[in-house]
N, C-alpha and C positions, 0 to 999 in steps of 0.2 A: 750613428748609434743603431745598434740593431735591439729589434725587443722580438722576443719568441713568446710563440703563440702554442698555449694548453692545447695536447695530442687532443683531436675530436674522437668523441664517444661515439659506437654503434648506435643506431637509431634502436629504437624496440620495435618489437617486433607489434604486427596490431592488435591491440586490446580488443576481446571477447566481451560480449557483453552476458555475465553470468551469477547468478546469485553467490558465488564464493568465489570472488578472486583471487582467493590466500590458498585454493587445494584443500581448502576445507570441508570436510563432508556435512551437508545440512540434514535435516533430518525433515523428514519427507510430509511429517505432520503440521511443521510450523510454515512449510512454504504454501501447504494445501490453504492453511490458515490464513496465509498472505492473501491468496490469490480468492478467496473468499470474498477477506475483509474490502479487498480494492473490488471485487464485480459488485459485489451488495450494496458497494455506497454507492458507485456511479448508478447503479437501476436504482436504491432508495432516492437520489436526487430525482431523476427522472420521473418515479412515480410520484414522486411528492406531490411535482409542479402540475400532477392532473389531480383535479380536484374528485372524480368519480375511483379512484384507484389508490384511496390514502389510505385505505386499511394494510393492502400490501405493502406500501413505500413504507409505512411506520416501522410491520413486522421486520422488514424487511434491513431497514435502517437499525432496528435497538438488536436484531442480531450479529450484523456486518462489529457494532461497533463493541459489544460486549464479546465475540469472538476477536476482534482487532486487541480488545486488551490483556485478553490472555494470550494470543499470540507475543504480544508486544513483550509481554517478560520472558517467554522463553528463546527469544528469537537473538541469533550468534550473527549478524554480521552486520553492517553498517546500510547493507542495499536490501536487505530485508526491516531494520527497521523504517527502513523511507518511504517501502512499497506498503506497510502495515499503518503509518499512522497517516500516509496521503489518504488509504482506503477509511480508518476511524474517523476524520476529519468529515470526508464524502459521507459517511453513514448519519455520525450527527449531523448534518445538514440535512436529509435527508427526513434525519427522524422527524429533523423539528420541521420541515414541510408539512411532513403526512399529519404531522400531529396540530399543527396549526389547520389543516382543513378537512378535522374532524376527529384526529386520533386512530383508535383500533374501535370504533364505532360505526 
């Protein structure tokens, strides 16, 4: 008994790693956004955890995460909103360091 075997498919070709893998045009304001919200949380996490530098990590964090959520509605692709709310996540965290050792005081 013979059994036949599905023609094999071309391999693809390699995947880019790019904010719009669909050929989609992004718009240059929401990735600035992104890329905000993801550096401001990692330094508000950072500053948090020094106790002499909690005024920065605070400011630092309640911007990252209130630019993170206006980004987050206007933002068109699936790898933007990953990068926007890894970076909102890092900012609250952040906030509530700074703000646990002493606030914007």
């Amino acid at each position: 008994m013979y059994v036949s075997q599905a023609p094999a498919r071309p391999r693809p070709l390699a995947r880019h790693l790019s904010p719009h893998p669909e050929g989609q045009g992004g718009h240059p304001l929401v990735i600035a956004a992104a890329g905000y919200t993801l550096v401001a949380g990692v330094v508000s996490m950072v500053l948090g955890l020094l106790a002499l530098a909690h005024v920065l990590g605070s400011i630092l964090g309640v911007t990252g995460f209130v630019i993170g959520l206006l980004a987050q509605m206007m933002s068109a692709t699936r790898i933007e909103r990953m990068v926007i709310v890894t970076g909102i996540v890092a900012s609250f965290v952040g906030m509530g360091l700074g703000l646990a050792h002493g606030g914007f005081v």
